[in-house]
C-alpha positions in Angstrom: -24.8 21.4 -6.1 -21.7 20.6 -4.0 -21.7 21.2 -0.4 -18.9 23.2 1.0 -17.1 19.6 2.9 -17.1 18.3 -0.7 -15.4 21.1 -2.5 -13.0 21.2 -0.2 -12.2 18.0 -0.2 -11.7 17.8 -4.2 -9.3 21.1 -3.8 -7.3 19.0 -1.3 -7.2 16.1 -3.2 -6.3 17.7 -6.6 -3.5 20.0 -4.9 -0.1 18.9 -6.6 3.0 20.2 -6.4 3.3 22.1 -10.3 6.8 22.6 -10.9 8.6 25.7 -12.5 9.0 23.6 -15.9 5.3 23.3 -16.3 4.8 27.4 -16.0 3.2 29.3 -19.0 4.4 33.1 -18.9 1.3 34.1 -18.3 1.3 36.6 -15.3 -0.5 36.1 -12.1 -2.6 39.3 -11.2 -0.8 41.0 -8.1 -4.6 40.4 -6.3 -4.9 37.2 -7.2 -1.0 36.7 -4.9 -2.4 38.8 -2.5 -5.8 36.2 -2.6 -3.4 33.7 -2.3 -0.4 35.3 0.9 -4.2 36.5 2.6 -5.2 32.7 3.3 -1.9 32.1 5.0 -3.3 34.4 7.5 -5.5 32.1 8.4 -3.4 29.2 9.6 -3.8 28.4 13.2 -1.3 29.8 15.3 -0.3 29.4 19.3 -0.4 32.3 21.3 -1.2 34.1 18.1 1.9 34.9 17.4 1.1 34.3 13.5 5.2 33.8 13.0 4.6 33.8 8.9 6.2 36.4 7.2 6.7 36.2 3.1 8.8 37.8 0.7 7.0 38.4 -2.6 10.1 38.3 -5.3 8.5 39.3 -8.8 9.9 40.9 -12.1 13.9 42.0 -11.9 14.1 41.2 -8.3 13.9 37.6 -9.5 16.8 37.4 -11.4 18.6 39.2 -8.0 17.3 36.2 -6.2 18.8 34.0 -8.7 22.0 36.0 -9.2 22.3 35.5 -5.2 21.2 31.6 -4.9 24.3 31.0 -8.1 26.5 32.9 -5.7 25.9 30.9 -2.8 26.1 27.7 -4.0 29.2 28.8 -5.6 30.7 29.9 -2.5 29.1 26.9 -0.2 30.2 24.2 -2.6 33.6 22.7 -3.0 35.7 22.9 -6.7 35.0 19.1 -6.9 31.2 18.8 -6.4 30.5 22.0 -8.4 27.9 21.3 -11.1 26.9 24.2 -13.6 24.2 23.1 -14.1 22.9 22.7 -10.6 24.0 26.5 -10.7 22.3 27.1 -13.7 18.9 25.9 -12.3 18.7 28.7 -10.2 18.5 31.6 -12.9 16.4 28.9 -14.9 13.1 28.3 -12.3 13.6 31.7 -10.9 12.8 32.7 -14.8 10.3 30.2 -14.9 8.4 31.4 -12.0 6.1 34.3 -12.4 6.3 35.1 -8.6 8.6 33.7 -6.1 7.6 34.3 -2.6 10.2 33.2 0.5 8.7 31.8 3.4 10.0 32.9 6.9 9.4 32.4 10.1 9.7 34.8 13.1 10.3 33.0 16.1 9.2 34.0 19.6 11.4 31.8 22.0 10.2 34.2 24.9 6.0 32.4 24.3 5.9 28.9 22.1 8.5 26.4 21.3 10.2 27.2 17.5 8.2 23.8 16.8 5.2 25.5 16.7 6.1 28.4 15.0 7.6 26.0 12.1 4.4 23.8 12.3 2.0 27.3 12.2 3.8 28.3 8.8 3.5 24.8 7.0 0.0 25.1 8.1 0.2 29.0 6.4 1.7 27.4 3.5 -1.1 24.5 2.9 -3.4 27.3 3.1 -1.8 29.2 0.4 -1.1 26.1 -1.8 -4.9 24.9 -1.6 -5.7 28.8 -2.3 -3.7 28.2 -5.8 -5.1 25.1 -6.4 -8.3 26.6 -6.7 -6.7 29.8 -8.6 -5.8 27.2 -11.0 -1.7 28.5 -10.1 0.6 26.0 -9.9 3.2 25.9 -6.9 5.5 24.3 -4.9 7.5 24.9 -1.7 11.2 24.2 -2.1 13.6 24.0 0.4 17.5 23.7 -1.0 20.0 23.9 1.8 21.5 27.3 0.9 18.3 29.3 2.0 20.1 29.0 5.4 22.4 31.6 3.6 19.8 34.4 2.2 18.9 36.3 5.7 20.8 39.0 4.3 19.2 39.1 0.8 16.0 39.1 2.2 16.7 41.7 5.6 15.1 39.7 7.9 15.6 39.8 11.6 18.0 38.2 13.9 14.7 36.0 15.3 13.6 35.3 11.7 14.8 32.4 9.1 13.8 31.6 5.6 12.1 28.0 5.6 11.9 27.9 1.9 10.7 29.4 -1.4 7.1 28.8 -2.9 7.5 28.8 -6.8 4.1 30.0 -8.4 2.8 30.3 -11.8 0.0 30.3 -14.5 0.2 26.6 -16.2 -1.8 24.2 -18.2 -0.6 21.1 -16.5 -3.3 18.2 -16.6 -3.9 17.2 -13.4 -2.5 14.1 -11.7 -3.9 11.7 -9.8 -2.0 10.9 -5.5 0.1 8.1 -5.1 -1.2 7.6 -1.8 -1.8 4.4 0.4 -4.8 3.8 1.9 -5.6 6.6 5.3 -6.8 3.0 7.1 -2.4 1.7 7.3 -2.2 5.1 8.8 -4.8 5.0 11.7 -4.8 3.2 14.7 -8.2 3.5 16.7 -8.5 3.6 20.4 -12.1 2.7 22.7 -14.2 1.3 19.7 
């Protein structure tokens, strides 16, 4: 039997991103996204100010997001750097992806540095990508530079900003092992 420390640690370890490609069309039980946005509220947060604030995008509301991302890149990107297909991949993951959930942030200037509103909502977003892991969904966080342009599509506030989108879906991928260096390159240890 596997004590709790342990099977945490292997859903750590085994968490990969799974990319939009690798997505059967199998769907994801709406409770099984709830499962997975509820976790997020667990991510340590200053002040609690719990800044995290998601999107679900699902079913036609996709292909809006999609429709909206081509038209921004469109619009952001000059005649002579224009690639249709970059424009293309849009509609393509979006398709791909059974849910597609933006990941904002509501920032309280007035009580914590933005810093540790951004740092709250990775840790929000760990939660929810070790939360998959274990759902056997596959997702990733992706962060293309025209999600500075979707406030509007997505109605958020004037102290809120979309930090990204996290792809999720149903796959079969075989697992993979990190490409990590060793933790000890990493530490440096003080009084022993």
């Amino acid at each position: 039997m596997s004590t709790k420390a342990e099977i945490l640690s292997e859903i750590i370890k085994n968490r990969r991103s799974v990319f939009p490609e690798s997505y059967t069309q199998e769907e994801i039980p709406t409770n099984i996204v709830e499962q997975i946005l509820e976790s997020a509220n667990y991510a340590p947060t200053h002040k609690l100010t719990q800044p995290w604030r998601f999107t679900v995008i699902r079913k036609n509301a996709k292909a809006k997001l999609a429709a909206e991302m081509g038209r921004i890149y469109k619009e952001q990107t000059p005649a002579e750097k224009f690639l249709q297909k970059k424009h293309d991949s849009f509609a393509q993951k979006t398709a791909q992806a059974d849910t597609v959930i933006a990941i904002n942030i509501q920032f309280h200037e007035d009580k914590v540095p933005n810093w540790e509103e951004i740092a709250a909502v990775a840790c929000a977003v760990q939660n929810m990508a070790l939360t998959a892991e274990s759902l056997n969904v596959g997702a990733y966080w992706s962060s293309p530079p025209l999600i500075a342009h979707l406030d509007s599509f997505l109605g958020l506030a004037e102290n809120e900003k979309c930090y990204g989108l996290f792809y999720m879906g149903k796959h079969s991928e075989e697992p993979r092992l990190a490409n990590r260096t060793p933790m000890a390159d990493k530490v440096k240890w003080m009084g022993e």
